[in-house]
N, C-alpha and C positions, 0 to 999 in steps of 0.2 A: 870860752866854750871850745872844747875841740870839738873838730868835726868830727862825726862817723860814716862808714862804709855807704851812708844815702849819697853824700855829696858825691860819689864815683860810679853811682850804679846811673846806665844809660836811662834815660825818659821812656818811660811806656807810654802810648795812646792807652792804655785800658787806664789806666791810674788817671792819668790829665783827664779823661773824659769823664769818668764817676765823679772826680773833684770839681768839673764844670756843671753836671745834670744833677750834681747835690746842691749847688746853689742856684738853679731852676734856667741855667744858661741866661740868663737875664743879664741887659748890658749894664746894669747898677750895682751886680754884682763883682764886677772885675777887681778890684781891692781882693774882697773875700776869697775871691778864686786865686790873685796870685799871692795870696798870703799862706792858701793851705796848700801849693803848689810847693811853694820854698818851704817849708814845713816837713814837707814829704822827699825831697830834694837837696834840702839846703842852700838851694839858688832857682834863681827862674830860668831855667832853659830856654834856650830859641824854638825849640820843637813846640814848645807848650806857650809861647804867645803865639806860635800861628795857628794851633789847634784850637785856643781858647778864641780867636779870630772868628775861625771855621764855623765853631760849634754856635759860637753866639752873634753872629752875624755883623760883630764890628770890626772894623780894621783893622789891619795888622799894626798901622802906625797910630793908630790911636789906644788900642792895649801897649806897644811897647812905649807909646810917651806916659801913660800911665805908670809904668814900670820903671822907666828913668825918671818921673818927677818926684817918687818917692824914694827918699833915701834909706830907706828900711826893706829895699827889694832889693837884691843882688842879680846880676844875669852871666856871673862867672862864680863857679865854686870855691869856697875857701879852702886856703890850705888848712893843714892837720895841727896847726895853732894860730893863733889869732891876735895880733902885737895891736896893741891902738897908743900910741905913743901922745902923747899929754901936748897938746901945744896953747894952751890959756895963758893969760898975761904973768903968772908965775914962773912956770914951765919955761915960756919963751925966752923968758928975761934971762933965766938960768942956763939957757944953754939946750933947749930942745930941739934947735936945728942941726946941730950937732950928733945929739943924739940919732935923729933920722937919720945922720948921712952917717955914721955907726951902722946903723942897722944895716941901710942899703949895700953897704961894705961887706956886711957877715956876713946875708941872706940873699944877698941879689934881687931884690926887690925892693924897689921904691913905694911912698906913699900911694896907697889904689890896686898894689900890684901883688900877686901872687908867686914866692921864689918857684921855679923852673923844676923844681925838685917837689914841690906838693908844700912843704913841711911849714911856711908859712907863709900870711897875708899881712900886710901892714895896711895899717889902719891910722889916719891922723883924729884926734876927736880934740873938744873946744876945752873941755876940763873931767879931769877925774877924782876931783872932790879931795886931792891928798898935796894942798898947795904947800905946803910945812914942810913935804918931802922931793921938792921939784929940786930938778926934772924927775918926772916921772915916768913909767908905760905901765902897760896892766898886757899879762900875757893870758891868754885865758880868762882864768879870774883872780887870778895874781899880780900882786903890785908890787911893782921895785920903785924904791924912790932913789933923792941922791944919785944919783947915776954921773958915769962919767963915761965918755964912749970907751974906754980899756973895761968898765964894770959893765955896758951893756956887752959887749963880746963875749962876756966868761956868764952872764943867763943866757944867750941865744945861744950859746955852744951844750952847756947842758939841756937844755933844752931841745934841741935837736937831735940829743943823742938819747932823751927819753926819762932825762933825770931832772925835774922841774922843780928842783928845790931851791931853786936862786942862787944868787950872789954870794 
């Protein structure tokens, strides 16, 4: 998925607050509330667990361990594409670590991290379903198999420069 222009626009209190009094500020809601938070965001901002704190009278550290114990919540925006790079018992066997440390080369960012530049996030995940073609990543919603760290340089450089037709 690339991101759009939400993931850069600052946190309103008027926005966080309508998305906390539509799910009635109720502490059972806090899933619900930082699900349409990131939603509207593309990540959970720090401003809007301490609002959502505020509004619904539980802790700050008990919404933000909420937020860290789900790995479907971000609390740092992604970059302007989205690498999840394959590392299942295929992929590894093939040469996935490699692969990463390819990337972290091109992009400046390591597994977790965001390049310095916006343009992308790397992502490690368990399998991406295209074992036949390992090593694999999926950029977006695009998948390169095969890979060799000289073949992942030459998709992240197209890709960076706006032309994501692969390898």
């Amino acid at each position: 998925m690339v991101t759009d222009t939400k993931t850069r626009e600052a946190p309103s209190f008027a926005v966080i607050d309508a998305i906390v009094h539509k799910h009635n500020a109720e502490p059972g809601s806090v899933i619900p509330i930082l699900q349409e938070i990131q939603d509207s965001y593309g990540y959970v901002p720090v401003v809007a667990i301490d609002r959502i704190a505020k509004i619904t009278g539980i802790t700050n550290g008990e919404v933000y361990g909420t937020a860290t114990f789900y790995n479907m919540f971000r609390l740092e925006p992604l970059g302007e594409n989205l690498v999840k790079v394959c590392h299942g018992t295929a992929c590894h066997l093939a040469g996935a670590e490699r692969i990463s440390e390819s990337i972290a080369l091109e992009v400046g960012a390591r597994v977790g991290e965001t390049s310095a530049d916006g343009k992308f996030t790397v992502e490690q995940v368990a399998c991406l379903g295209c074992c036949s073609s390992a090593p694999a990543l999926m950029i977006n919603e695009e998948i390169y198999g095969r890979l060799t760290p000289e073949s992942v340089r030459r998709v992240l450089k197209k890709c960076a420069c706006g032309n994501g037709d692969g390898a």
